[in-house]
C-alpha positions in Angstrom: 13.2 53.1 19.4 13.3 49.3 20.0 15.1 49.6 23.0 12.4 51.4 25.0 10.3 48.6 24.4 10.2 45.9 27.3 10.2 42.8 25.0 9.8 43.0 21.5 8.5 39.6 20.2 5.6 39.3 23.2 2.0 40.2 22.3 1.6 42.7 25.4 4.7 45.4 25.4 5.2 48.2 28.0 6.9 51.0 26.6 9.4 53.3 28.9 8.5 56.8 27.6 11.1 58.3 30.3 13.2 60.5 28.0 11.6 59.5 25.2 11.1 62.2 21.8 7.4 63.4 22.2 6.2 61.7 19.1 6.7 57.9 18.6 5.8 55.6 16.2 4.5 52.0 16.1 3.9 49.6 13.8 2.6 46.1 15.0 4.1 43.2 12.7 1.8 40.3 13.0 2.8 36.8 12.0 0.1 33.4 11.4 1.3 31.1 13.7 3.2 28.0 11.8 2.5 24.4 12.8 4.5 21.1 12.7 2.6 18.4 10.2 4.2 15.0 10.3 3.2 11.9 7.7 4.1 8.5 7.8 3.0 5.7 5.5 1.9 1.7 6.4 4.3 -0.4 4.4 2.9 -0.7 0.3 2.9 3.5 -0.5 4.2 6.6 -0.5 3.2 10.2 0.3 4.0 12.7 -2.1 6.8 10.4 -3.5 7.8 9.9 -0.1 8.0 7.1 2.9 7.9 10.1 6.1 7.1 13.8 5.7 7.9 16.5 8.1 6.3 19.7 7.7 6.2 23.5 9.6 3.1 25.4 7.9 2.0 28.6 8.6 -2.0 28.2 9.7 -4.3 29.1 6.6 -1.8 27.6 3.8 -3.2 24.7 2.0 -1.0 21.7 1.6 -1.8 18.7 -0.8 -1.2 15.1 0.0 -1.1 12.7 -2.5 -1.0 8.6 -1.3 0.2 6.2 -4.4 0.1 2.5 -4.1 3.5 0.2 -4.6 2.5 -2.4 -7.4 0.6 -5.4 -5.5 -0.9 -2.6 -3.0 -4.1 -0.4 -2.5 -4.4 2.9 -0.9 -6.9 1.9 2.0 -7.3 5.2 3.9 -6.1 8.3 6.0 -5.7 8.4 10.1 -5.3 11.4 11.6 -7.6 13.8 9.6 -10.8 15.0 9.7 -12.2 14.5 6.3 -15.8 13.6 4.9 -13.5 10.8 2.8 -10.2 9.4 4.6 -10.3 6.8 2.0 -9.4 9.4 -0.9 -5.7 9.1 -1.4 -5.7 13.2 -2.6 -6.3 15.1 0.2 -6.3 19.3 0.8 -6.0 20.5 4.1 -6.1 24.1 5.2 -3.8 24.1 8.3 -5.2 25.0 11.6 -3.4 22.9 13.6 -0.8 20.5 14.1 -1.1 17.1 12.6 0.1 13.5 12.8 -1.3 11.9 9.8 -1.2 8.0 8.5 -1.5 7.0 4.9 -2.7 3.2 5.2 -2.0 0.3 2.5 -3.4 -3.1 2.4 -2.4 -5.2 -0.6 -4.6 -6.4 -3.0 -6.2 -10.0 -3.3 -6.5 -12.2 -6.5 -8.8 -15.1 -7.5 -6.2 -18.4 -8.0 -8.7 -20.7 -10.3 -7.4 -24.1 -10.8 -9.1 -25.5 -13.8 -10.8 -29.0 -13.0 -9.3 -32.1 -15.4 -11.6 -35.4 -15.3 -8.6 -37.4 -14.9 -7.3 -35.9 -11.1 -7.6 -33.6 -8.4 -6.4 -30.2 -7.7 -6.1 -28.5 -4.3 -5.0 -24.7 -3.7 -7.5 -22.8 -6.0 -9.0 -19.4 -4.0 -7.8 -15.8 -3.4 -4.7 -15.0 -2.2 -3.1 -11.9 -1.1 -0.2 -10.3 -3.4 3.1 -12.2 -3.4 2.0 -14.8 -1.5 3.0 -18.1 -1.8 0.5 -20.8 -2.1 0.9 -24.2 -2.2 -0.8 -26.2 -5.3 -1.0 -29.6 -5.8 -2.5 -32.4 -8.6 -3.4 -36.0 -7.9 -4.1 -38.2 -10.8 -6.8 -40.7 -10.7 -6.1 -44.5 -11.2 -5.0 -45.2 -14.5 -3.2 -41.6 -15.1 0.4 -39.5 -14.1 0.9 -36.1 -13.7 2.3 -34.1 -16.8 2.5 -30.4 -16.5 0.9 -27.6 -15.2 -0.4 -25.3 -17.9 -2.2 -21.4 -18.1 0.0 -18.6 -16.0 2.5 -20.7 -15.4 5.2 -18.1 -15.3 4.1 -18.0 -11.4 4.3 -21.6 -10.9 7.4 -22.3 -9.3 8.1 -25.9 -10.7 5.5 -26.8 -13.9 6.4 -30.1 -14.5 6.1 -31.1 -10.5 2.4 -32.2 -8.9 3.1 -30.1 -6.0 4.8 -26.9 -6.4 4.2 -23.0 -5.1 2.8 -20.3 -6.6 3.2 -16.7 -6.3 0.3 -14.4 -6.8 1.0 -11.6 -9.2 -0.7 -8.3 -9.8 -3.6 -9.8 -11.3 -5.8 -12.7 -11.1 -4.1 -16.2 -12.8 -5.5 -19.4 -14.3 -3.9 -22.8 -14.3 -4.6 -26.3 -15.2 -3.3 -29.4 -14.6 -2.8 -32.0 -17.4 -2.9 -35.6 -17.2 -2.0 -37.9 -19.2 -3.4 -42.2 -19.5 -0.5 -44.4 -18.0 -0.3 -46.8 -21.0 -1.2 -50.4 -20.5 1.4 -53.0 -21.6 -0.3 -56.3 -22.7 1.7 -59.4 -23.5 0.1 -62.1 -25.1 1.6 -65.6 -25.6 0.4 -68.2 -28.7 0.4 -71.5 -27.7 0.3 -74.2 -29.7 
């Protein structure tokens, strides 16, 4: 029978009933249209375990999205979707369309204190992206040296130098400088 239709994958069909059998049979197959979602990540994350996604989905299915941080990072928001919350990492859509769809990370900030010593200065203390490199430094006041750095000092690139780096970790750190009294050397002299 197929080949008295005119086409047989168009919505409108003409049928050539020359020489056809008096009674015919049709049965309309109708198919959701599919469409093409594509996901890309900012650097810091991944979208359902994955950097890029490509989907084709038929319109109606529901697809789930799920946006985890790397360590350091923080989910921001979505771009590219209609939602009453782009800035819940778990998304469902019901597809309708075609979508292009962003997952943004930003990473996260931590507090640097720098513990004040009566016997110097400190510079560098505030907050500071993750893995970020921030220059410290400790000046001693007249009558002191510079000793160590003490507190979270696994980030400190050099502990026993005034002026070293420091990389921020996945949390906020503490440090402290510690000074010690130069000592004074007196020489007296008895005469007579």
């Amino acid at each position: 029978i197929l080949p008295l239709l005119s086409w047989t994958s168009s919505p409108y069909v003409f049928v050539n009933l020359a020489g056809a059998h008096p009674l015919l049979n049709f049965q309309a197959v109708f198919k959701r249209p599919e469409f093409d979602i594509k996901i890309e990540t900012s650097s810091g994350g991944k979208v359902n375990g994955q950097n890029s996604l490509s989907y084709r989905i038929e319109s109606g299915k529901e697809l789930t999205l799920s946006a985890v941080s790397d360590t350091g990072w923080e989910f921001s928001r979505w771009f590219g979707i209609d939602t009453a919350s782009p800035t819940n990492p778990i998304q469902s859509i019901t597809i309708s369309n075609g979508l292009n769809l962003t997952a943004e990370f930003i990473k996260k900030s931590f507090q640097l204190s720098i513990n004040q010593s009566p016997n110097g200065e400190t510079n560098g203390e505030g907050t500071y992206n993750y893995n970020s490199a921030v220059e410290i430094s400790a000046t001693p006041k007249k009558g002191y040296k510079f000793l160590r750095w003490i507190g979270d000092i696994d980030f400190v690139k050099s502990p026993l130098n005034p002026e070293t780096t420091v990389t921020i970790p996945n949390s906020p750190i503490t440090i402290e400088p510690v000074f010690e009294v130069i000592p004074i050397k007196v020489t007296a002299t008895i005469n007579g």
